[in-house]
C-alpha angles and dihedrals in degrees: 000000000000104000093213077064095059106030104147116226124249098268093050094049090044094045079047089060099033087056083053098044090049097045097053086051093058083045091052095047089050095051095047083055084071097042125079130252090258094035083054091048090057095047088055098051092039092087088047089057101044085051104048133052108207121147096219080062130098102255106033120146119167127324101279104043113142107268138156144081124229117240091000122128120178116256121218082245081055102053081040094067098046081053090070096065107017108041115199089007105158108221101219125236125283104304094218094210114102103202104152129060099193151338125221136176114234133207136019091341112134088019140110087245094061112112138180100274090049106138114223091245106193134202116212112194110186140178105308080219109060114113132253090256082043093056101040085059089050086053091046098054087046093055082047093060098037084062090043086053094048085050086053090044103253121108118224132184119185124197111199105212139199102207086201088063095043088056093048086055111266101129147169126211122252093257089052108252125136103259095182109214108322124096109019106153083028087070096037090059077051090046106055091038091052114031133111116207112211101159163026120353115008118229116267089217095094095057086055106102113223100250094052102051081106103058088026090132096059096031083058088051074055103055088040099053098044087052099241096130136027113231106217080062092066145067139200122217090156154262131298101201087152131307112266113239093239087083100061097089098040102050088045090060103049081050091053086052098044077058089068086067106012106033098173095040094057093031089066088036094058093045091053081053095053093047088050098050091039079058092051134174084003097058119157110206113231078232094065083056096053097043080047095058082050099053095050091055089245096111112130130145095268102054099033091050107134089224100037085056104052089036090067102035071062100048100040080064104056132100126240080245086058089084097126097034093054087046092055094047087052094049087054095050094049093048081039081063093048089210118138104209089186090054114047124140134176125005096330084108083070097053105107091227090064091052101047088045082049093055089044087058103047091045077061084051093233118186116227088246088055094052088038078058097056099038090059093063097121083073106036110140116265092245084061101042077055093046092049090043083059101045094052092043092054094050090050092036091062103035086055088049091051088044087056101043079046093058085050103068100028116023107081081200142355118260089225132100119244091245099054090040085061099047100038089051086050091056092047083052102051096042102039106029116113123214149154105269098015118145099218133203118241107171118064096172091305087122131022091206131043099180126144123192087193134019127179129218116201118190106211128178094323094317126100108223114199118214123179113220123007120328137200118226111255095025109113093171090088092049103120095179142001129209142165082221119075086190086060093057094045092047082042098060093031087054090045091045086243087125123056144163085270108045120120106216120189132190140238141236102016095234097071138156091220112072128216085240088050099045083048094063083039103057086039097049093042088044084057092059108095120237115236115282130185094244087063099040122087117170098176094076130058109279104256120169120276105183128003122202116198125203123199124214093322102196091009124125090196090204099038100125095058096042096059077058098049084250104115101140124227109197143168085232096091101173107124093214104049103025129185118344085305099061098216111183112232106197104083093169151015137201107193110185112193122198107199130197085264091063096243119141111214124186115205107195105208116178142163136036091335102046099118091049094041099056085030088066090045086061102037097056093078082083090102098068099027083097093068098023141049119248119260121250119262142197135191111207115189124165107150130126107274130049098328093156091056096041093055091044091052098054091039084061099040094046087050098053090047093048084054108048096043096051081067120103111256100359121197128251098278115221110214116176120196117191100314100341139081145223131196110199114194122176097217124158096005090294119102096228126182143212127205135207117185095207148008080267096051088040090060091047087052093049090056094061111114114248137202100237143003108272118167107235113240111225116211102239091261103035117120089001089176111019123097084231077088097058095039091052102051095039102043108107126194132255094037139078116233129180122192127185138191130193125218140167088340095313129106110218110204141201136177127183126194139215084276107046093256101154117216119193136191146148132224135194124231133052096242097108094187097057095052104040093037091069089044106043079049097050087044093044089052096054096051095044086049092044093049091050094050086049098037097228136106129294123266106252107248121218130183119193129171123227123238120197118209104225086206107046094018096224138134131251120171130208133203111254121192120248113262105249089217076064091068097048130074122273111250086236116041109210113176142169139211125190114192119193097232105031141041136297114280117198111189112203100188090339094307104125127213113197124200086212085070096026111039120191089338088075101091090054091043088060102038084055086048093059107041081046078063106059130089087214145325096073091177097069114119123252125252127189119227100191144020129197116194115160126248092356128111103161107128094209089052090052094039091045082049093051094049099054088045101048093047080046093060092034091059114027097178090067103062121116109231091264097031095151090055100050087044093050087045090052097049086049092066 
């Protein structure tokens, strides 16, 4: 449509301003009825301050501070408000200066959403031109009058804005808060539905007919230039052609994050967003029905109500089988309004807001009971505050996931900056995310107040089960949670505000593993635990743990099993984690509750024989970023029956170690032992990885794995507390074989490392020493003199130490023994094997070969029969190997663990599988 063919003429652009103008005075007058005589009295004389610069009035600041409204002459009601807290104070002359375009009241003000506790939120829209230093002293006499106001009880914001960056697209919302980048048009359709204009140039927006919003830059030349308007009368905010669909997403996630604070609000403002985008490309803005109204002459304060208005564009778009979904809308919008219809006294009846929101009601139908119901809400059980919760998180849930998929198809970008993309995502995650051990939120605001005189814990068939109030035995209606974690019930109540310094808990049923002693250290430990601040949450960086809080074997009587037989021990062995000779571990489970920058509470339930390992990872793997951030505080709680001290102390101790070695460098691998297994813990690629061994057997099979590089292990201060493993770890050094022996009770225990640390183990019977160590030190002498040759590089020294056990302290020492000279010299009988990748075993007896491709299975006892052939006597000497080929393999435990199997397997031919050699090959080329 050509605007020069719709101009409107003079006296319907000036009945268009005079229905605005009368309808924000009847907003205004509605919104005085909820304010108080004095709060009145401020909102009258805010105009006169911002306009005026005397330094007898609240906000001034120096001489020349910005001032002055345009258009705006005090009113006697004006000069009779400033009266009433500055008696005799003289208002100065004009200023001259013009420096603000306009002031607006933002947010639910005038509506019949405005409460009591409404805050007078201003928008403060000043010369596009003013300076950065201009605009900081505005904002320093407006600071000046907001205190003045708080001192007078009323409570004022004000939002100094540059309408050309608001109509670039920086924006706030209407109820001034910074919204980013995300929802512009989306806040001018609010704006112009919610706004109250109090001061200074009036927008141009409401002379601008319908048909032409999307030429309203060339019909105002139009205007201008006809001479119909005057320009310094008018402002412009902006126009509202259509919302892009780029600001769909991110207006729908700054709504899910107000719910965290404003449910029903957000909850009626996410469901606008989704009607508008269902209607896409052809949306009508809530704001073109209202300056409609305007224009027609119809406004009034019913049908014009921001809320109203909003609340049936939903509900003429919702399906017969919408019931729930339409109660629940109309339930936000009444608790949005803050009126208690139920509970009304004195003349509120008369306010014109109570009786529009009556005749609202009446038009639903509710009954009294039902509106007895809501009004109650401040004691709603705490089941229905969760259910509502629910309830309101699944509707915005969904109508964010349809606005997304929305975006996806039709927006070409998002209209949010990346940053506020990535904080306001972190926020959604953190609030909405479900998980196992997750401490949720129930109460958005549903309730003001969570707290519980009495809550009841039940104990039933292995699950806690946590009810607010009394409880009768049998009744699960009142169960709020369940959990296997009674940790996770207690952390529950305390998050939700359930649990308190006065709440009495009992516990069901009598016969109970936790005891009250031990409740009581509970609750107090768990009452200790801060709730989230804002000053701890940061949500624009990646969520990383702030505090952990570990609890030992809550409920768990550790030694249980032996004391219902009389058999509880009492021993001199005090490590918690390996007790008496039997080294029974003592933590049987562990509830780690992390708190995290985000301000999410997580349980991780750990039980059985690797609890401690398992909740120590949890925690270690904060290694990665301990290079750039300070580790998170800890605590251990323990307060069961037995031993609990020692237990905590234990795994204080422990945990600290741990946390120590592992801030260093390049740590070591850490050995931890718990009753009978093991854990080596290593910190490798930025990850804290672990490897188990069940047993001392398993542990022996882990140290023979070759490794990269030399790397001293790191006992925990009671691992292998008898064993001579200790002595060999922390002594072993790199770049040298070394081979140390013990003899014990007729046997030779044996053990070779090599230059990397690779542990071999066997055991040998008979006390001859020399007979047992001369075959090996010569096997273990030729490899490294062939190995050397084929590197060209030195040999590996080569050291050989006994072991000596203290009979008193039990512990290990080690001393340097000479190498046997026979060692150096060539076995009377050279028996020798070579494993080839892709052939057969070959087994060379004096430089004969016998090959299994020729012989078969038959090769292990054709070569036995070779060597005993060999010998002058003693045939039943047992056979040792002198050298072993296997190709492209030099690790020494791989050729040590070879010549082991095969020997055994000459030694003893009836034992042979029916392929012994491959398996043994198979087993060397590991």
């Amino acid at each position: 449509m050509n605007p020069a063919n719709s101009i409107p003429d003079q006296s319907t652009l000036n009945r268009w301003r005079q229905n605005f103008l009368d309808l924000n005075a009847q907003k205004l007058a509605s919104a005085r009825e909820q304010l108080s005589p004095r709060q009145q009295a401020v909102l009258d004389v805010l105009p006169l301050l911002l306009h005026c610069n005397g330094s007898r009035l609240p906000g001034y600041v120096a001489p020349h501070t910005p001032c002055g409204i345009t258009g705006y002459t005090p009113t006697l009601e004006h000069h009779s408000a400033l009266h009433q807290f500055a008696r005799g104070a003289q208002i100065p002359r004009d200023p001259g200066q013009r420096c603000i375009e306009g002031v607006f009241l933002m947010g639910s003000l005038g509506s019949v959403a405005q409460s009591r506790n409404s805050d007078l939120d201003v928008w403060l829209c000043h010369d596009e031109l003013m300076t950065d230093h201009q605009v900081s002293a505005l904002q320093e006499k407006c600071t000046r009058i907001e205190k003045w106001a708080d001192a007078q009880g009323t409570e004022v914001h004000f939002f100094l804005m540059n309408l050309k960056d608001f109509r670039d697209g920086q924006s706030q919302s209407a109820d001034g808060e910074d919204c980013g980048s995300s929802q512009h048009l989306l806040l001018l359709d609010e704006f112009y539905r919610s706004a109250l204009w109090l001061a200074g140039k009036t927008p141009r927006w409401w002379l601008t007919p319908e048909a032409l919003e999307y030429q309203a830059d060339s019909y105002w030349a139009k205007l201008t230039e006809n001479h119909l308007i005057d320009v310094a009368d008018w402002l412009d905010v902006g126009s509202l052609p259509t919302i892009p669909a780029g600001e769909f997403v991110g207006a729908g996630l700054w709504q899910l994050n107000k719910g965290l604070s404003n449910p029903y609000k957000s909850l009626l403002k996410l469901l606008l967003n989704r009607e508008y985008a269902s209607a896409y490309p052809d949306i009508r803005p809530l704001a073109w029905d209202f300056r409609k109204q305007v224009q027609e002459g119809n406004a009034d304060l019913l049908n014009t109500d921001p809320y109203l208005l909003m609340l049936r564009r939903l509900e003429s778009h919702l399906s017969e089988d919408e019931g729930d979904l339409r109660d629940l809308m109309r339930r936000a919008f009444y608790f949005k309004s803050g009126v208690q219809l139920t509970r009304l006294v004195g003349n509120q009846r008369q306010q014109r807001r109570v009786k529009a929101l009556e005749e609202q009601i009446k038009e639903w139908g509710w009954t009294y009971t039902y509106l007895d119901e809501l009004d109650s809400r401040q004691s709603w059980p705490a089941r229905k505050v969760m259910n509502e919760r629910n309830a309101l998180v699944t509707q915005m849930l969904n109508s964010y996931r349809a606005l997304a998929t929305f975006s996806q198809e039709h927006a070409q970008s998002l209209h949010i900056k990346e940053r506020d993309l990535r904080v306001l995502g972190n926020q959604l995650f953190a609030a909405f995310r479900a998980e196992p051990g997750k401490i949720i939120d129930i109460n958005p605001k549903i309730r003001s107040d969570m707290e519980e005189e009495k809550l009841t814990l039940n104990l039933k068939e292995g699950i806690w089960q946590l009810i607010p109030g009394s409880w009768r035995p049998g009744d699960d209606s009142a169960v709020l949670m369940q959990t296997p974690s009674i940790i996770e019930a207690l952390v529950f109540a305390r998050r939700n505000g359930m649990l308190t310094s006065h709440s009495h808990v009992a516990l069901y049923p009598a016969h109970n593993p936790v005891t009250q002693y031990e409740l009581r250290s509970l609750l107090q430990d768990i009452m200790e635990i801060p709730l989230p601040g804002k000053k701890s949450i940061d949500f624009t960086s990646d969520q990383t743990p702030l505090r952990w809080h570990l609890f030992v074997n809550p409920g768990v009587n550790p030694q249980q099993s032996l004391s219902r037989r009389g058999m509880q021990k009492i021993s001199n062995r005090d490590d918690a984690l390996g007790f008496s000779s039997s080294r029974e571990n003592l933590v049987q489970s562990v509830e780690l509750l992390t708190i995290t920058s985000w301000g999410e509470w997580q349980i991780s339930y750990y039980s059985g024989a690797d609890t401690v390992h398992e909740a120590m990872l949890q925690v270690l793997n904060f290694r990665s970023k301990a290079d750039t951030q300070t580790w998170p505080e800890w605590r251990i709680h323990c307060h069961c029956q037995v031993r609990s001290v020692a237990i905590q102390k234990r795994l204080e101790q422990l945990l600290s170690d741990l946390i120590d070695h592992l801030s260093q460098t390049k740590p070591a691998p850490y050995l931890l032992q718990t009753g009978d297994s093991f854990h080596l813990i290593e910190y490798r690629r930025r990850e804290v990885v672990s490897h188990h061994a069940e047993n001392l057997k398993a542990l022996i099979k882990l140290l023979a794995r070759p490794r990269p590089r030399f790397r001293r292990w790191h006992l925990d201060r009671h691992a292998l507390p008898s064993s001579p493993l200790r002595l060999i770890l922390e002594q072993g050094e790199g770049d040298q074989w070394h081979v140390w022996y013990w003899r014990q009770k007729g046997k030779v225990f044996l053990y070779v490392m090599d230059q990397y640390g690779s542990l071999h183990y066997q055991e040998q019977s008979g006390s001859d020493i020399r007979s047992t160590l001369v075959p090996l030190l010569r096997f273990i002498r030729r490899l490294n003199q062939r190995w050397a040759d084929e590197l060209q590089q030195e040999r590996w020294p080569l050291h050989l130490s006994e072991l000596l056990l203290d009979g008193e302290t039990l512990s290990f020492s080690a001393e340097r023994r000479r190498i046997p000279v026979e060692a150096r010299e060539p076995a009377t009988i050279e028996v020798s094997a070579q494993s080839h990748t892709k052939s057969a075993l070959e087994i060379s007896v004096n430089g004969v070969t016998l090959s299994q491709a020729t012989s078969g299975t038959q090769l292990l006892q054709e070569a036995r029969q070779a060597i005993i052939a060999a010998r002058a006597h003693d045939h039943a000497q047992p056979v040792w190997l002198s050298d072993i080929t296997i190709d492209d393999n030099r690790h020494l435990t791989r050729h040590l663990q070879f010549r082991q199997r095969l020997e055994h397997l000459l030694n003893h031919p009836s034992s042979a599988p029916s392929s012994p050699a491959r398996k043994g090959r198979a087993q060397a080329q590991t």
